[in-house]
ROMI-185261 format. One record per residue: residue number from 1; residue in three letters; x, y, z of N, C-alpha, C in turn. Coordinates in Angstrom, 3 decimals. Layout:
N
<NUM 'ALA' <X Y Z> <X Y Z> <X Y Z>>
...
This chain:
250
<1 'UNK' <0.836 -1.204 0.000> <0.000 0.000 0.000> <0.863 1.244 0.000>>
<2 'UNK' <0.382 2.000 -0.944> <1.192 3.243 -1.180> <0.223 4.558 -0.173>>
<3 'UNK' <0.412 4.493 1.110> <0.194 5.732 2.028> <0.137 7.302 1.247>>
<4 'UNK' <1.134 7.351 0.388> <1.733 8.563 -0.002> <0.218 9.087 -0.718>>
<5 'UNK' <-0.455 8.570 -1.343> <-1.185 7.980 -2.571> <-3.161 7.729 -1.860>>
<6 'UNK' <-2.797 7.311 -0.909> <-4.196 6.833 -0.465> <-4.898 8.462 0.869>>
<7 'UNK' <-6.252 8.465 0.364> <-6.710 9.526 0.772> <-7.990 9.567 1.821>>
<8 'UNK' <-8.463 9.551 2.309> <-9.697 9.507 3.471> <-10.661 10.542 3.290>>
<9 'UNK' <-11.935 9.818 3.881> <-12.855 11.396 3.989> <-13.345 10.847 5.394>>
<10 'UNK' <-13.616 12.234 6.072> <-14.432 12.205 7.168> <-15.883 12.584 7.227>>
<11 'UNK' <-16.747 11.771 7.467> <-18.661 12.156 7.425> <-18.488 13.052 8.429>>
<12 'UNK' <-18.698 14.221 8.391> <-19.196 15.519 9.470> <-20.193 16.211 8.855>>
<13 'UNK' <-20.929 16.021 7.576> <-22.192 16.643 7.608> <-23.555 16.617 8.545>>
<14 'UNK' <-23.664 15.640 9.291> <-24.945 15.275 10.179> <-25.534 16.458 11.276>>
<15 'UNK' <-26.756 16.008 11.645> <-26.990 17.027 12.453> <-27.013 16.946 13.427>>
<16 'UNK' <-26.983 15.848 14.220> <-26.249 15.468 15.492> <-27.447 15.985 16.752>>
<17 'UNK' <-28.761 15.420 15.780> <-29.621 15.611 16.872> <-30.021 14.987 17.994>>
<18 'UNK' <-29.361 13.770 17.858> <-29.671 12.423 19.362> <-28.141 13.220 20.838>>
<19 'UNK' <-27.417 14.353 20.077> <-27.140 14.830 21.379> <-27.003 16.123 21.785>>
<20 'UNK' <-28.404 16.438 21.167> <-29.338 17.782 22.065> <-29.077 17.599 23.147>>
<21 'UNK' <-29.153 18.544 23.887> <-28.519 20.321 23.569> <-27.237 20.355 23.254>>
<22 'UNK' <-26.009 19.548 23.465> <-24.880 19.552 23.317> <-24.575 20.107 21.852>>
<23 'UNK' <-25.078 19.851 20.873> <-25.305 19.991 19.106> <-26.126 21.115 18.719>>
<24 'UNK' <-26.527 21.917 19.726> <-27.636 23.011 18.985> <-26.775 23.854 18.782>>
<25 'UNK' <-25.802 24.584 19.985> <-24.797 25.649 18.794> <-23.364 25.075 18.342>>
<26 'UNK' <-23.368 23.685 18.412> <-21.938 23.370 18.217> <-22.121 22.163 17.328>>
<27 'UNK' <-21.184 21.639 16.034> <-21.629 20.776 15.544> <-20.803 19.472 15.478>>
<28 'UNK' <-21.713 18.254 15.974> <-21.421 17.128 16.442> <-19.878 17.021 16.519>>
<29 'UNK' <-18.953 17.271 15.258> <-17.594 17.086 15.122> <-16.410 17.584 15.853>>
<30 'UNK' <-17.358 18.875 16.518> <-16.898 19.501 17.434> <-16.899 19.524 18.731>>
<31 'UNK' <-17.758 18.530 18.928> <-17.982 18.475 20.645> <-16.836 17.828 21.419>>
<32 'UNK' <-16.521 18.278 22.596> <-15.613 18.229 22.934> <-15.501 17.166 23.877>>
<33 'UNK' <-14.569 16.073 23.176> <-14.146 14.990 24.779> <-12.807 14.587 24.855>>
<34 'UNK' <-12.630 14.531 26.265> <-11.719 15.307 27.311> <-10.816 15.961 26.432>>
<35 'UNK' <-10.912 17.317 26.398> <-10.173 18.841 26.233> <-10.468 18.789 24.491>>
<36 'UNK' <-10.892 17.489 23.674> <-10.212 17.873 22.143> <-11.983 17.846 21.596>>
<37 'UNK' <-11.403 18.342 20.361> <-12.961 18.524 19.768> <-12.891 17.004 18.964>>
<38 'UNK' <-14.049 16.310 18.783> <-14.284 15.020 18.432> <-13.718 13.963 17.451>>
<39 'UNK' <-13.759 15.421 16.042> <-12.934 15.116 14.582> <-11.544 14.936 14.867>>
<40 'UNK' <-10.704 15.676 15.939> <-9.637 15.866 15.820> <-9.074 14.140 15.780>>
<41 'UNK' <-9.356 13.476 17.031> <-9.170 11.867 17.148> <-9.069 11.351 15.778>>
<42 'UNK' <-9.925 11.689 14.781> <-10.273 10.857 14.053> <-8.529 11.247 12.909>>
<43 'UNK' <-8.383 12.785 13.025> <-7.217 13.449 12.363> <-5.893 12.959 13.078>>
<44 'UNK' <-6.219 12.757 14.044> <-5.150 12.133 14.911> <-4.521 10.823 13.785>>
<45 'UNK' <-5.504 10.270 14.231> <-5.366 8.473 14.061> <-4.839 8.271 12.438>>
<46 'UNK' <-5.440 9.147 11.271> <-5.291 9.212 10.130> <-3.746 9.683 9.549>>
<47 'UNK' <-3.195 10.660 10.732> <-2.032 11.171 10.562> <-0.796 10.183 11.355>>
<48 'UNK' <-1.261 8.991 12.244> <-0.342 8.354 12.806> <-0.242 6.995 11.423>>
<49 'UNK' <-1.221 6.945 10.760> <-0.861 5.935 9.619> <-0.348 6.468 8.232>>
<50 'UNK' <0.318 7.830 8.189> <0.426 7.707 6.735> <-0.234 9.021 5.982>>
<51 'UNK' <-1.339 9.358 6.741> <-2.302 9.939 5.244> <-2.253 10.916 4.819>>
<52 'UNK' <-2.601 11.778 4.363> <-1.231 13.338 3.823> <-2.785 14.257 3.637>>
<53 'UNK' <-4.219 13.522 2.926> <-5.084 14.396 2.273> <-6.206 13.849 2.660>>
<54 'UNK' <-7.047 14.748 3.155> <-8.481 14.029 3.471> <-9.481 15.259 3.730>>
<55 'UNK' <-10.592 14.579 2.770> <-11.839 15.647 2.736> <-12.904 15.347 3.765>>
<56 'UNK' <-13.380 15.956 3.905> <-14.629 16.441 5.262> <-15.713 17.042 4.445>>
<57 'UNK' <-17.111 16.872 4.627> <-18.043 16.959 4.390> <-19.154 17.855 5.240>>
<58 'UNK' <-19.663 18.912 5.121> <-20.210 19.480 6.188> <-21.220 20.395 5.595>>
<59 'UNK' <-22.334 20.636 6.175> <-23.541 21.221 6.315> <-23.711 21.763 7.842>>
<60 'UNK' <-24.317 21.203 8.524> <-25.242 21.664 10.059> <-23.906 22.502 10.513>>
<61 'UNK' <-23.734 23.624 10.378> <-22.978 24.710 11.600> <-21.093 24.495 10.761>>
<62 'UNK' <-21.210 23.628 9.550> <-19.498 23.987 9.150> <-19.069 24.379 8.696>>
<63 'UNK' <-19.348 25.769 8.942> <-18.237 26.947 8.840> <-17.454 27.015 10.159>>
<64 'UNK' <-18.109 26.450 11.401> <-17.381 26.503 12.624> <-16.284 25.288 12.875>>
<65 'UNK' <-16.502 24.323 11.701> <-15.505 23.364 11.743> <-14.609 23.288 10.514>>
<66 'UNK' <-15.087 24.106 9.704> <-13.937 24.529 8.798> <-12.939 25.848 9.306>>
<67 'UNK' <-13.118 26.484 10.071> <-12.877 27.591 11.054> <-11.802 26.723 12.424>>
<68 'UNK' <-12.029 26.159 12.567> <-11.439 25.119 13.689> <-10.193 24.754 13.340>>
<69 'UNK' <-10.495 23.639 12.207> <-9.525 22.898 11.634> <-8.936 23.298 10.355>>
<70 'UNK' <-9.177 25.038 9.766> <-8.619 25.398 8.725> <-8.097 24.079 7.575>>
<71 'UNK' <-7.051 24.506 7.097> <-6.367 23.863 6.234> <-5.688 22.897 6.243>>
<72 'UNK' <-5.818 22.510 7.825> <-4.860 20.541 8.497> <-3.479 21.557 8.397>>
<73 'UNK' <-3.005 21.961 8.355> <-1.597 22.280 8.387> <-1.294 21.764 9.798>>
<74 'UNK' <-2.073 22.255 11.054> <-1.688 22.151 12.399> <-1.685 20.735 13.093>>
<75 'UNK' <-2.383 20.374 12.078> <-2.345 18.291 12.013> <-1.504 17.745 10.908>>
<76 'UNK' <-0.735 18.421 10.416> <0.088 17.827 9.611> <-0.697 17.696 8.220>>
<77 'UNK' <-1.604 18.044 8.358> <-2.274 17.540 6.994> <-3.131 18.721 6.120>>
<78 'UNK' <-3.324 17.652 4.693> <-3.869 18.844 3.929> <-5.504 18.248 4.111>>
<79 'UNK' <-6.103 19.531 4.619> <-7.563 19.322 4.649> <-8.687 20.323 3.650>>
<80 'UNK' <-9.358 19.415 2.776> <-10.374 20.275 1.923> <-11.750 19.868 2.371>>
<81 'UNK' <-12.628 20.739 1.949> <-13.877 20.400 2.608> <-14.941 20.026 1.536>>
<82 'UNK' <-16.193 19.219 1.418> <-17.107 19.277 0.254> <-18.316 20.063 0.961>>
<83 'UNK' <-18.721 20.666 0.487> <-20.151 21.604 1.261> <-21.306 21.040 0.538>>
<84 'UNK' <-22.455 20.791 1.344> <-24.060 19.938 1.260> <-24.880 21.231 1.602>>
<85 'UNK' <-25.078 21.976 0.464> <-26.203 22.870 1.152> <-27.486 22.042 1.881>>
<86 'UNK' <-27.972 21.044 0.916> <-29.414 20.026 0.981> <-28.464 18.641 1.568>>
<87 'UNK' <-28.577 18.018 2.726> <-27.549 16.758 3.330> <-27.751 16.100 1.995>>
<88 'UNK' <-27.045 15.035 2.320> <-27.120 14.013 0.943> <-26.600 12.569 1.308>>
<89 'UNK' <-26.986 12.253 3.036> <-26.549 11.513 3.279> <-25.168 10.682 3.474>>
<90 'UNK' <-24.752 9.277 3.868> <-23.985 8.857 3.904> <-22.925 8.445 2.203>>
<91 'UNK' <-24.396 8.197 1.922> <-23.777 7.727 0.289> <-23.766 8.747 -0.685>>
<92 'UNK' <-24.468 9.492 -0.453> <-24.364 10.601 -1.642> <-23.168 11.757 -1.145>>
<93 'UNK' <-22.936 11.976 -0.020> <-21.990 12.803 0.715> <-20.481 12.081 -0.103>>
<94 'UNK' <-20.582 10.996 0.209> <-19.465 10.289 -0.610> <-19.027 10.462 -2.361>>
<95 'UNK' <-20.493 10.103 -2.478> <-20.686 9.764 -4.154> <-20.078 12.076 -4.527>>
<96 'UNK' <-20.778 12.422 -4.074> <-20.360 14.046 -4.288> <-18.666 14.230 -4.291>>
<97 'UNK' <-17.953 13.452 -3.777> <-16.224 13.597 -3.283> <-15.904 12.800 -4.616>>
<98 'UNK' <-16.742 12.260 -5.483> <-16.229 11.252 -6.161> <-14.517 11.987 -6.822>>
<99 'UNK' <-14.812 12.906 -7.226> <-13.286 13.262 -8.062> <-12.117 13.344 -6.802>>
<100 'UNK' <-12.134 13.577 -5.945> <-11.500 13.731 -4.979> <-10.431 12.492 -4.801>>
<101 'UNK' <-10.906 11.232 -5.311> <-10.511 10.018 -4.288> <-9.366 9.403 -5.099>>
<102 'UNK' <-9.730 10.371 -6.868> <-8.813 9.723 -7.915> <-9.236 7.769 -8.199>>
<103 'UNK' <-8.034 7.114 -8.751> <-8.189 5.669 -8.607> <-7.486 4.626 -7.794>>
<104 'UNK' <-7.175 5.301 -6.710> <-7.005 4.385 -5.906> <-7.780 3.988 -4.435>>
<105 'UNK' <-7.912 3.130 -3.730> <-8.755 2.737 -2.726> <-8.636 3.528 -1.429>>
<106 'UNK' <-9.617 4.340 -1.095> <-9.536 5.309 0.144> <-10.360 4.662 1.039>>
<107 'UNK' <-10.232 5.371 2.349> <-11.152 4.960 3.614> <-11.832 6.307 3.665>>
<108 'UNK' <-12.773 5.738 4.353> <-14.141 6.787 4.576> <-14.347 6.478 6.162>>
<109 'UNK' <-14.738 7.683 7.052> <-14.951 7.007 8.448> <-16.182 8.412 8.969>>
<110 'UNK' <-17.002 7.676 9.642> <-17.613 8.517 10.236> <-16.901 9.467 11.683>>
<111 'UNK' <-17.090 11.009 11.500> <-16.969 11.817 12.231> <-16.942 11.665 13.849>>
<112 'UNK' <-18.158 10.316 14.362> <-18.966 10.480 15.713> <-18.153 9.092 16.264>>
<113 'UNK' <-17.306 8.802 16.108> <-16.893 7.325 16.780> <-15.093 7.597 17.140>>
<114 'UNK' <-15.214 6.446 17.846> <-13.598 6.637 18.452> <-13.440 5.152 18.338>>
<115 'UNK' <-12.102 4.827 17.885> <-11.669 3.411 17.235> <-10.148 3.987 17.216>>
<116 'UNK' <-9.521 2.290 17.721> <-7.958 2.350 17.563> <-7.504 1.491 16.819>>
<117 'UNK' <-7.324 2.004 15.741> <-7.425 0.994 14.903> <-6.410 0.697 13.525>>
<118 'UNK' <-5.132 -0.574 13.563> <-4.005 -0.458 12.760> <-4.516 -0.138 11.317>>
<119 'UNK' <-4.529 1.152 10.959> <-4.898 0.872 9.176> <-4.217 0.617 8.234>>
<120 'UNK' <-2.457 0.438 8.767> <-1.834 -0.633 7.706> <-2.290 -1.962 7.483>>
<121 'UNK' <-2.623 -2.533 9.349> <-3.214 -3.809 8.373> <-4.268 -3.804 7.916>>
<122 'UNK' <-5.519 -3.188 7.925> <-6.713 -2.635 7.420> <-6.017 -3.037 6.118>>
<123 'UNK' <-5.443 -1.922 5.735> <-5.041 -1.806 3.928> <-4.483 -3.178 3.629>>
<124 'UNK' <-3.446 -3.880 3.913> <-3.215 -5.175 3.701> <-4.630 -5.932 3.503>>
<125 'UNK' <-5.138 -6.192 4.536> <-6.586 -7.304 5.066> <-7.187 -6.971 3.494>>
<126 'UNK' <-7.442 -5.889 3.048> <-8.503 -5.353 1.545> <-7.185 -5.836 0.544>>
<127 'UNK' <-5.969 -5.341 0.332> <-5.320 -5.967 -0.691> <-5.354 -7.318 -0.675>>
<128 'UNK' <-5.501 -8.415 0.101> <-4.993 -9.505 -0.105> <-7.036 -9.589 -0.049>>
<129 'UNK' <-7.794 -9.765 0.231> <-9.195 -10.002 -0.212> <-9.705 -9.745 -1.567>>
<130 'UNK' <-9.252 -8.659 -2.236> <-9.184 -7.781 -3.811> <-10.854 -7.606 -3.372>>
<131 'UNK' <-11.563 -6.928 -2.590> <-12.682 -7.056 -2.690> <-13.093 -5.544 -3.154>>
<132 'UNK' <-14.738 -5.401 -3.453> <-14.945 -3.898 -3.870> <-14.754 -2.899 -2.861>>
<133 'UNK' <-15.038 -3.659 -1.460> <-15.307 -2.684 -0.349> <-14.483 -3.659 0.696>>
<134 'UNK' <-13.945 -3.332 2.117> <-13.792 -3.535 3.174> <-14.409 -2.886 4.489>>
<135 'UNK' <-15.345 -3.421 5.310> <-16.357 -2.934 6.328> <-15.875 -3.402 7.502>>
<136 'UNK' <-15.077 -2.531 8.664> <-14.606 -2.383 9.731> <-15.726 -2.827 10.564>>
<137 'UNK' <-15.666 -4.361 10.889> <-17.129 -4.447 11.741> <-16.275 -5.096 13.443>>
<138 'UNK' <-17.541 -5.551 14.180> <-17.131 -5.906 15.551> <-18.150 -7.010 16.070>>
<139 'UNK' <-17.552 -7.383 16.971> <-19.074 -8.313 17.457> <-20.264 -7.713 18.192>>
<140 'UNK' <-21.469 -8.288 17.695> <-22.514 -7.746 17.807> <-23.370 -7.872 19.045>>
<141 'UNK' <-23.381 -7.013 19.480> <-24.005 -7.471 21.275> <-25.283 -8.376 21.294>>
<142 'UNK' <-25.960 -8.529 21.960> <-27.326 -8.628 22.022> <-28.338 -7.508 22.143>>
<143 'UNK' <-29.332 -7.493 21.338> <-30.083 -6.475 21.064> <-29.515 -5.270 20.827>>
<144 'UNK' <-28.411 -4.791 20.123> <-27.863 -4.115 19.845> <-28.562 -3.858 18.802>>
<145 'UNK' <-28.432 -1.909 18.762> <-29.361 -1.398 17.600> <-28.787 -1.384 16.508>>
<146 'UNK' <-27.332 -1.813 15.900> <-26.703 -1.723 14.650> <-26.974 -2.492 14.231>>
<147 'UNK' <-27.028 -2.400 12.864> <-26.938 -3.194 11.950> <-26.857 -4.655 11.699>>
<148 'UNK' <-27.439 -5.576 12.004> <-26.596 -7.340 11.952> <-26.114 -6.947 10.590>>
<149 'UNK' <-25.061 -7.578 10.724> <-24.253 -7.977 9.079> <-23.788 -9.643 9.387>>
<150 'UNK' <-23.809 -10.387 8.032> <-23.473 -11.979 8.234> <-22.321 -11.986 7.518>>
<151 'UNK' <-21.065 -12.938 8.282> <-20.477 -12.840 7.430> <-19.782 -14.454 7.143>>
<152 'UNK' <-19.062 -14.709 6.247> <-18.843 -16.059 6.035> <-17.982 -16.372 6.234>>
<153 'UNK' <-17.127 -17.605 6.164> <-16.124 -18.550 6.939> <-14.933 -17.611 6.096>>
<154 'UNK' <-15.185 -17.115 4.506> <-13.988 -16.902 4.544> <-13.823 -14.782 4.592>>
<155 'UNK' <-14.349 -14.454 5.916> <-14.734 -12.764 5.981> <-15.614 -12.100 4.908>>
<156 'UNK' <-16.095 -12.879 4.188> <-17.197 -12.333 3.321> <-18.557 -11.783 3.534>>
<157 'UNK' <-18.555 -10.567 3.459> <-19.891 -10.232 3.633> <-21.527 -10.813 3.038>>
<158 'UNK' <-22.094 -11.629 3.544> <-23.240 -12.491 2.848> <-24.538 -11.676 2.826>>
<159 'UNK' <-24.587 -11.148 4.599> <-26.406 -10.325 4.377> <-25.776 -9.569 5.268>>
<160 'UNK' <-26.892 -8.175 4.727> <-26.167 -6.683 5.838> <-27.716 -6.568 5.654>>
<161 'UNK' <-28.391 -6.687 7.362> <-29.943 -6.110 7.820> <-30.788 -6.636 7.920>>
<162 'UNK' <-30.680 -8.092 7.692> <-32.245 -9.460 7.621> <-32.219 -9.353 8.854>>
<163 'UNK' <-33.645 -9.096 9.608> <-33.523 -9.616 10.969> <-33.121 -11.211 11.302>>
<164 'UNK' <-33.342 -12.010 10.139> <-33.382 -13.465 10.597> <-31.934 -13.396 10.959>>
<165 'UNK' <-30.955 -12.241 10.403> <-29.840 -12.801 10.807> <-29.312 -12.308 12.625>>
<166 'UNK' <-29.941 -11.511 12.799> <-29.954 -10.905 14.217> <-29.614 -11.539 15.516>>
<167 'UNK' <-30.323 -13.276 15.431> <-29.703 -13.993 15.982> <-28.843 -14.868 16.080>>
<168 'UNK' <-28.518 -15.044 14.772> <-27.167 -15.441 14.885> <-25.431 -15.276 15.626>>
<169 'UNK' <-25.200 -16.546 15.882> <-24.004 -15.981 16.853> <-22.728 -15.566 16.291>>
<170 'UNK' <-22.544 -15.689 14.279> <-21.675 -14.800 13.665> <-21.911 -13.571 13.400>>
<171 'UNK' <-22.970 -13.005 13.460> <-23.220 -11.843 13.101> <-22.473 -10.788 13.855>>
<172 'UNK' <-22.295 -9.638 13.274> <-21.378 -8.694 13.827> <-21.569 -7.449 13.203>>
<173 'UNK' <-21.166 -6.236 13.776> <-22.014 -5.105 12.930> <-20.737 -3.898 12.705>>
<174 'UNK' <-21.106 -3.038 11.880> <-20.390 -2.106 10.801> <-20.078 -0.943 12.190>>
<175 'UNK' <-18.557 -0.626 12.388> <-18.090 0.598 13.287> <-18.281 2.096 12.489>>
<176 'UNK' <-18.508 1.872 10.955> <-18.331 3.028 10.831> <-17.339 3.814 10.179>>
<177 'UNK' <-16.822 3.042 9.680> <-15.382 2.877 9.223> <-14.763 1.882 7.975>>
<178 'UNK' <-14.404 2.452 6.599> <-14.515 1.337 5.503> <-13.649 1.824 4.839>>
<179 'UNK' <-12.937 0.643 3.889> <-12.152 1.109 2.790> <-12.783 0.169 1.102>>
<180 'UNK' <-13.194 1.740 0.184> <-13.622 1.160 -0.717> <-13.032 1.416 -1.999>>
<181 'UNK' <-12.965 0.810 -2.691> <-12.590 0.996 -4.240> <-13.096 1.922 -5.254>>
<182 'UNK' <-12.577 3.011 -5.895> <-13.605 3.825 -6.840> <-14.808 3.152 -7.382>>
<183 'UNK' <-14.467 1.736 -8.001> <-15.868 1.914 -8.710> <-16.994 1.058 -7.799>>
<184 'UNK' <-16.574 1.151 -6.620> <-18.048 1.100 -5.574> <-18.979 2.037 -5.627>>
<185 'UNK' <-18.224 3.218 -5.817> <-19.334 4.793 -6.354> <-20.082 4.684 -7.434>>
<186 'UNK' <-19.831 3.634 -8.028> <-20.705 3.499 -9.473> <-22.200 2.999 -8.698>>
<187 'UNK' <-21.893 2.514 -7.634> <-23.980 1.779 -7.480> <-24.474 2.908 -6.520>>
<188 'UNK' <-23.863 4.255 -6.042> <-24.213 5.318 -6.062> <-25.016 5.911 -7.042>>
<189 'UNK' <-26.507 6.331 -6.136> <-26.936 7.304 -7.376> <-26.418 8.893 -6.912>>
<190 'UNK' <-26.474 9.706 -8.191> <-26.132 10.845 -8.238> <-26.762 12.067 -8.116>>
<191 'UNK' <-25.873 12.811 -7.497> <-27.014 14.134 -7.200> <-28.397 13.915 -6.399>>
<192 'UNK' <-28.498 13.245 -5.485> <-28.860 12.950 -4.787> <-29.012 12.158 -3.090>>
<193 'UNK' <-29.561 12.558 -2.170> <-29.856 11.321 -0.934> <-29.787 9.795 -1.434>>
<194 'UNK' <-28.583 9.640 -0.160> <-28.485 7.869 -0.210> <-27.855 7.140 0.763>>
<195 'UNK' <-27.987 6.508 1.141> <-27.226 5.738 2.349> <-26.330 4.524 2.217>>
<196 'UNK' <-24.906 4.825 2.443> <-23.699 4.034 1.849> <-24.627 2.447 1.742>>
<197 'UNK' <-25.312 2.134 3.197> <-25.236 0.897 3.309> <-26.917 0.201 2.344>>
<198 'UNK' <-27.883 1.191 2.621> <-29.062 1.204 1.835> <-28.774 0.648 0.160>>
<199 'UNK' <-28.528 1.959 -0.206> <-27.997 2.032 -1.423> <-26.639 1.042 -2.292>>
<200 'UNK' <-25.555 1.305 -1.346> <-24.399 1.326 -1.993> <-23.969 -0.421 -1.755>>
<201 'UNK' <-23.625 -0.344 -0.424> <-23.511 -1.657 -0.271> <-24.411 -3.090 -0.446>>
<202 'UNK' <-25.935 -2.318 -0.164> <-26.598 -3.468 -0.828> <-26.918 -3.670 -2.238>>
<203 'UNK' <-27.081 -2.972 -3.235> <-26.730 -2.834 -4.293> <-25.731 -3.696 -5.153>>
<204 'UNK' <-24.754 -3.741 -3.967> <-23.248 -4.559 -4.845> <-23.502 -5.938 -4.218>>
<205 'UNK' <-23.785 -5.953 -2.905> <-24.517 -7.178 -2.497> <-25.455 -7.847 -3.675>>
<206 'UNK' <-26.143 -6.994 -4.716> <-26.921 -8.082 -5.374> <-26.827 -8.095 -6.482>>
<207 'UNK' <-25.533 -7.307 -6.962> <-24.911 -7.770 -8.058> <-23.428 -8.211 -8.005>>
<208 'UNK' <-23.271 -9.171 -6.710> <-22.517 -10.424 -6.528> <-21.232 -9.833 -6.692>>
<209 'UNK' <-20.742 -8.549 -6.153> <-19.645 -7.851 -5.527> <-19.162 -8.645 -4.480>>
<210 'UNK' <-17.772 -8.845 -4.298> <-17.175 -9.230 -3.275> <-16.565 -8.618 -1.769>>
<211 'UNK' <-17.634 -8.132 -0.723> <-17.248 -7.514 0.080> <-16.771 -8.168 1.232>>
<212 'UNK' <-16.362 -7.933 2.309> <-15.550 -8.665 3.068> <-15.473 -7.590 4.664>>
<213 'UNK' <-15.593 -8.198 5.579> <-15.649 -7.506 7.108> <-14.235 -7.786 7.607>>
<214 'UNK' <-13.756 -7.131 8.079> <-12.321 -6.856 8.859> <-12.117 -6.896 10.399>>
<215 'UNK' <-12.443 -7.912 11.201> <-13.451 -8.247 12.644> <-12.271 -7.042 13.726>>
<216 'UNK' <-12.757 -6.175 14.051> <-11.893 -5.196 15.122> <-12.703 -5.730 16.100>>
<217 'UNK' <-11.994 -5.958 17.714> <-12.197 -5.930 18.904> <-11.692 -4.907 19.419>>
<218 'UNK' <-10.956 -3.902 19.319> <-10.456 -3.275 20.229> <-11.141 -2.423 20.844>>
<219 'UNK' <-10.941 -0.704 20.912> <-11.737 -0.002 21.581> <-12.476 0.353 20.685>>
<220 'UNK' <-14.313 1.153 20.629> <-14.989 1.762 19.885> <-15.824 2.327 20.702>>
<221 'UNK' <-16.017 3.156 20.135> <-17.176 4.294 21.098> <-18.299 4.968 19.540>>
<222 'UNK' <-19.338 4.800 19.374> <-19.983 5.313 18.452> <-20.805 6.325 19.148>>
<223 'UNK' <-20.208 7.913 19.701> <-20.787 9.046 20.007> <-22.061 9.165 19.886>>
<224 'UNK' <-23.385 8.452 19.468> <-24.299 9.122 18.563> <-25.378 9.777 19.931>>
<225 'UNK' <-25.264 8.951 20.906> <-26.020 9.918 21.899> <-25.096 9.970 23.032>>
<226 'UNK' <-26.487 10.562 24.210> <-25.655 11.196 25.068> <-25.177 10.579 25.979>>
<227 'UNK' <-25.761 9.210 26.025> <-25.188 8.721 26.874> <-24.211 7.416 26.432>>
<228 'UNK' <-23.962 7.693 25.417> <-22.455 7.191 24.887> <-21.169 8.234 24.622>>
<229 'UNK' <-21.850 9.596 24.604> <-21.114 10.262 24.976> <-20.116 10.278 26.003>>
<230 'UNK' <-21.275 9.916 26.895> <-20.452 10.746 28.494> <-19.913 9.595 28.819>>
<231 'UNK' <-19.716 8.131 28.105> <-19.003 6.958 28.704> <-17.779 7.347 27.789>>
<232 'UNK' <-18.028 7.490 26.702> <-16.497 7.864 25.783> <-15.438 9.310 26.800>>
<233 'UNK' <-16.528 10.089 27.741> <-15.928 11.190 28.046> <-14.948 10.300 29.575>>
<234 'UNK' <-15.921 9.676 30.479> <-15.321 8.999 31.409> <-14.382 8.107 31.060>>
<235 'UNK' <-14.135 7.385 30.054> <-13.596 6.092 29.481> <-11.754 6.780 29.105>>
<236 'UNK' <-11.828 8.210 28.520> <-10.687 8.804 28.427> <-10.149 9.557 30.256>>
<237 'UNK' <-11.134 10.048 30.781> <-10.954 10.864 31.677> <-9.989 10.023 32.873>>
<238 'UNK' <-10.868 8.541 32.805> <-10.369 7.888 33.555> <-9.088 7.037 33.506>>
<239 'UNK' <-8.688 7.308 32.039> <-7.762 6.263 32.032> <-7.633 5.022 31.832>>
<240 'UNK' <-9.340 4.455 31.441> <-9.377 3.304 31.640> <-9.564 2.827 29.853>>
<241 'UNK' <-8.947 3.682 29.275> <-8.795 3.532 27.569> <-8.270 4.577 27.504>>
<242 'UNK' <-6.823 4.177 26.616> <-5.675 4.768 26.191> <-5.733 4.683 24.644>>
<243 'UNK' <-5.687 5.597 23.970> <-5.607 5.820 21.853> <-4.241 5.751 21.781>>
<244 'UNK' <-3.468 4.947 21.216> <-2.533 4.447 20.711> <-1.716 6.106 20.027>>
<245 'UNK' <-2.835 6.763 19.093> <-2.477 7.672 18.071> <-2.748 9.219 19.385>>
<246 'UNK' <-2.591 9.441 20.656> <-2.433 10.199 21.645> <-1.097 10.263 22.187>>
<247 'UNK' <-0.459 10.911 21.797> <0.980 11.130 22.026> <1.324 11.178 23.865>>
<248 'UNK' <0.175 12.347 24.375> <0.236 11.828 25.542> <-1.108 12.096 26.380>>
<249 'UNK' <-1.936 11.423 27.004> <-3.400 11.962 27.570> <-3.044 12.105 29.097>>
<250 'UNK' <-3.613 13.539 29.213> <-3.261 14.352 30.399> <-4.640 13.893 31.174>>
């Protein structure tokens, strides 16, 4: 894998309404846990593997996070932004960056989660699979509200969302976090709302695309409310989870 070469985007368009009031004048990417604003982790982690260029996506309040994080210079990096006057979702937010990504295989990660996570071997795990997509998944709790995804003996993604698969004891669900191939954007529709996994991934799912799950255990925190918030806020505060890509946590 050529690092030099491979590029990322971060989802920060959302409106980050499951953590009212915290999100009414500040936007989700920005909220702050312990001392840093949310995105930064994610700039962190991207800059401890390699990555030189990565676009951000923003609507709800980002001018205050293009204002924040200017130009990545202060993260080492070059940061451009795509602007959503009308959202456009997970998949169309993407499908809109399309020129951005060029032809080689980038990662995409959502804005609201905290993951420690090696993305050299990430990038290996997808080169040696040759698949269209790679989906950063984990094991799936019980009654957990994500996603079931099934996957097969040899990491292949089979069904992403049947409830029948829900109980199953392989099932395991999507962090949020993926590395896909340009012409995965092709089962993107355009100029329009779409949802990576709605749209994009099931789509290639049924025209017999080869996708493949990448099983992470380590740490994850998916921000989306408040009271995963305030465990991601205690979970650093306390010490009792350390980010690899934190040079040093005070």
């Amino acid at each position: 894998m050529s690092q030099n070469s491979t590029k990322a985007m971060i989802l920060a368009a959302g409106l980050g309404t499951r953590l009212q009031p915290l999100t009414q004048n500040t936007p989700k990417a920005l909220i702050l846990i312990h001392h840093k604003p949310l995105i930064v982790y994610s700039l962190k982690l991207l800059k401890k593997y390699g990555f030189k260029e990565v676009l951000i996506n923003l609507h709800h309040l980002g001018e205050l996070i293009e204002k924040e994080l200017g130009d990545g210079q202060k993260f080492g990096l070059k940061l451009t932004y795509s602007w959503e006057p009308t959202l456009l979702g997970t998949g169309g937010g993407v499908k809109k960056a399309q020129s951005f990504f060029g032809n080689q295989p980038f990662l995409v990660l959502n804005s609201d989660i905290l993951i420690d996570l090696n993305l050299k071997q990430l990038f290996a795990f997808h080169k040696k699979k040759r698949g269209i997509a790679t989906m950063v998944v984990r094991p799936r709790e019980p009654e957990s509200p994500y996603t079931p995804i099934l996957l097969g003996r040899t990491d292949r993604v089979l069904e992403i969302g049947s409830t029948k698969i829900k109980a199953k004891r392989s099932s395991v669900s999507y962090t949020g976090l993926q590395i896909l191939e340009p012409r995965f954007l092709n089962y993107l529709p355009e100029n329009q709302e779409s949802c990576i996994i709605r749209q994009g991934y099931q789509s290639a799912l049924d025209a017999k695309e080869k996708i493949y799950g990448s099983l992470y255990t380590g740490y994850w925190n998916d921000l989306g409310t408040l009271d995963r918030y305030r465990q991601a806020e205690s979970d650093l505060k306390s010490r009792k989870v350390k980010l690899s890509y934190l040079k040093r946590q005070s």
